[in-house]
C-alpha positions as CSV (number, residue, x, y, z in Angstrom):
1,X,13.7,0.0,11.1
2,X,10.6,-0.3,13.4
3,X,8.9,-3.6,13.3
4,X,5.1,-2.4,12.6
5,X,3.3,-6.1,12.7
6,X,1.2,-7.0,15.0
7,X,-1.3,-10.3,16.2
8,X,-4.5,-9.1,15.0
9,X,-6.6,-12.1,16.7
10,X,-9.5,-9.7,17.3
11,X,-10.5,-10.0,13.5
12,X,-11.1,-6.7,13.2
13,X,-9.9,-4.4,10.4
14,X,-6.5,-2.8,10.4
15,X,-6.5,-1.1,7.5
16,X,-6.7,2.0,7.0
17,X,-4.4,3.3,9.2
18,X,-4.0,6.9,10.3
19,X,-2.2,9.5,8.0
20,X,1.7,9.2,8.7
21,X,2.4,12.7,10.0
22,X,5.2,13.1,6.8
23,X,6.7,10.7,4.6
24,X,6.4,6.9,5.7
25,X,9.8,5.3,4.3
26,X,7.7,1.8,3.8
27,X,5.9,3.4,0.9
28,X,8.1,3.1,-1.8
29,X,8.9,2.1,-5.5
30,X,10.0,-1.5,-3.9
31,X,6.5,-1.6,-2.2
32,X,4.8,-0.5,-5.6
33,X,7.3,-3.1,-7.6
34,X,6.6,-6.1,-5.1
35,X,3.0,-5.9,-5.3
36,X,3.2,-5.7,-9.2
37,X,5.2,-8.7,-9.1
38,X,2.7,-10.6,-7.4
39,X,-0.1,-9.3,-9.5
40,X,1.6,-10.7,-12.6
41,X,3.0,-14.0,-11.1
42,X,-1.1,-14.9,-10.5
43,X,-2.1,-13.9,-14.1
44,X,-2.3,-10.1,-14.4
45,X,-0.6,-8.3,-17.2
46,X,2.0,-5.9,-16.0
47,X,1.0,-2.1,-15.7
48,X,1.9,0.2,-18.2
49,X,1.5,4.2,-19.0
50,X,-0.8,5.9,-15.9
51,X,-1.6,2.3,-14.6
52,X,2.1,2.8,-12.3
53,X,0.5,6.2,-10.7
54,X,-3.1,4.8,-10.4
55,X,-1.8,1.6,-8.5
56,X,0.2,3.9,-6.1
57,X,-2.7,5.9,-5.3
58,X,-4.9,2.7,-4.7
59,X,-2.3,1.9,-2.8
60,X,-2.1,4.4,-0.5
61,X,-5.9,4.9,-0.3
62,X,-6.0,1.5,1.4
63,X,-3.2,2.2,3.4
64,X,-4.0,5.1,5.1
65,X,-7.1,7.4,6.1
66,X,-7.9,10.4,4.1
67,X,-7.4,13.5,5.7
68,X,-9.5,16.6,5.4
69,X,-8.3,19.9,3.9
């Protein structure tokens, strides 16, 4: 697996990135898990229902750029 991190010392932004050209095998249920983890180790309730698609969308909307039909 490719080792995507880089020194951002510039301060600029990073995210979003572009649209992966298919599937990006980082974006998984592991992802989706960890973060909810974290959100609920610092107080938030854990997601039920819809909440489990909505945070993957979010998810991926501030991962990568939208792409036009």
């Amino acid at each position: 697996m490719t080792d995507n991190t880089t020194d951002n010392t510039s301060g600029q932004p990073v995210y979003p990135l572009p649209p992966p050209a298919g599937t990006d095998p980082r974006f998984t249920y592991g992802l989706l898990f960890d973060i909810t983890d974290a959100l609920i180790r610092n107080g938030f309730p854990r997601p039920a229902g819809t909440d489990w698609a909505d945070l993957m969308l979010a998810l991926h909307r501030f991962g990568y750029k939208e792409t036009t039909p």
